[in-house]
N, C-alpha and C positions, 0 to 999 in steps of 0.2 A: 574550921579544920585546916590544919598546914598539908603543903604538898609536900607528898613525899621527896626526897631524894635517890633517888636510880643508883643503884650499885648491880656491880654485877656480884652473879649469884655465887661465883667459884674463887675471884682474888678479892672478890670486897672492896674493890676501887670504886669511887664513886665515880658518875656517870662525870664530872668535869674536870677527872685526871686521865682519863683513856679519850682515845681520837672518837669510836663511835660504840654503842651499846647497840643491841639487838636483844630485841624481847619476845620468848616465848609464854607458852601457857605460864602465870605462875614463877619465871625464871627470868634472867637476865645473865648477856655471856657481854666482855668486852672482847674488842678487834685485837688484842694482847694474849687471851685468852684462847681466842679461836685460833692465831697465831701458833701458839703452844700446842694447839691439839691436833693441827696439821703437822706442824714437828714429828708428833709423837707418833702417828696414823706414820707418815711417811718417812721413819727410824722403828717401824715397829722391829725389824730384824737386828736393831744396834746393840749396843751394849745397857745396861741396864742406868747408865748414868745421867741419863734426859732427868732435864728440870721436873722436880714434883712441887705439892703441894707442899709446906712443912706438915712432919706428922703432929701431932702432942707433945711424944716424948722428947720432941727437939726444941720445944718452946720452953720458955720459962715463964713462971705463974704471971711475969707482968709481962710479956706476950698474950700470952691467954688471955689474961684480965682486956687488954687493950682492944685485944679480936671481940670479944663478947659484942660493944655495943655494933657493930658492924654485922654480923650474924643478927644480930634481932631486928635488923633495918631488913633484911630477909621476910622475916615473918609478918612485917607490916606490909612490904610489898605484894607479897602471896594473898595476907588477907583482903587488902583491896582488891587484888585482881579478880579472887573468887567474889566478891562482892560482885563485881561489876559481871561477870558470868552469872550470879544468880539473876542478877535485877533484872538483865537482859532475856533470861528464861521466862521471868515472871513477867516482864512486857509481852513474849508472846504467847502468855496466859498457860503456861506448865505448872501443873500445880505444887504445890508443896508437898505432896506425899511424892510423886514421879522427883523432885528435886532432890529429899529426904533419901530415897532410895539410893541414888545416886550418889551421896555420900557418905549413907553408910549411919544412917542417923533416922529418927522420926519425924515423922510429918512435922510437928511440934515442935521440936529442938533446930527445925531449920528456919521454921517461922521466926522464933524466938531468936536466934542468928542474925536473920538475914531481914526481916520488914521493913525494921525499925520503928516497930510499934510497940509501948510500952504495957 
């Protein structure tokens, strides 16, 4: 299995074009990032012209096309992290139904998920 690559979760820079990443549940933000969101917290009474994200309709299809595989470096991230959350429930012996629960799935469907027993 390859190790992932770290991006943060909102500009999609990988972890070795921003200074530092910090990683929550599931997410990742860059020091660029956070950056920007103190900006925004502390001009919340400014004019409406602080840096955003771009929306869609300011992209063109090969923007979009280009963002895509960086968005699914996302969902690989997310999926390991919940991995390493289950395994770590299931080390301190949390069964599969009480796990199941918790995301909204069956006992079954979490095992099948998360064992990796075929």
């Amino acid at each position: 299995m390859t190790e992932l690559q770290l991006a943060c979760s909102f500009c999609s820079k990988p972890s070795t074009s921003v200074e530092k990443i910090v990683a929550g549940p599931g997410v990742y933000i860059c020091n660029e990032c956070v950056a920007l969101a103190a900006s925004v917290i502390d001009n919340s009474d400014a004019a409406p012209s602080l840096p955003r994200v771009p929306m869609w309709e300011k992209l063109t299809d090969e923007e979009m096309l280009g963002h895509i595989p960086r968005v699914a470096v996302h969902i690989d991230q997310s999926e390991s992290d919940l991995r390493s959350w289950v395994l770590e429930l299931r080390r301190r012996s949390v069964t599969w139904t009480k796990i199941g629960e918790a995301l909204g799935i069956t006992r079954q469907s979490a095992w099948e998920r998360f064992s990796g027993e075929e």
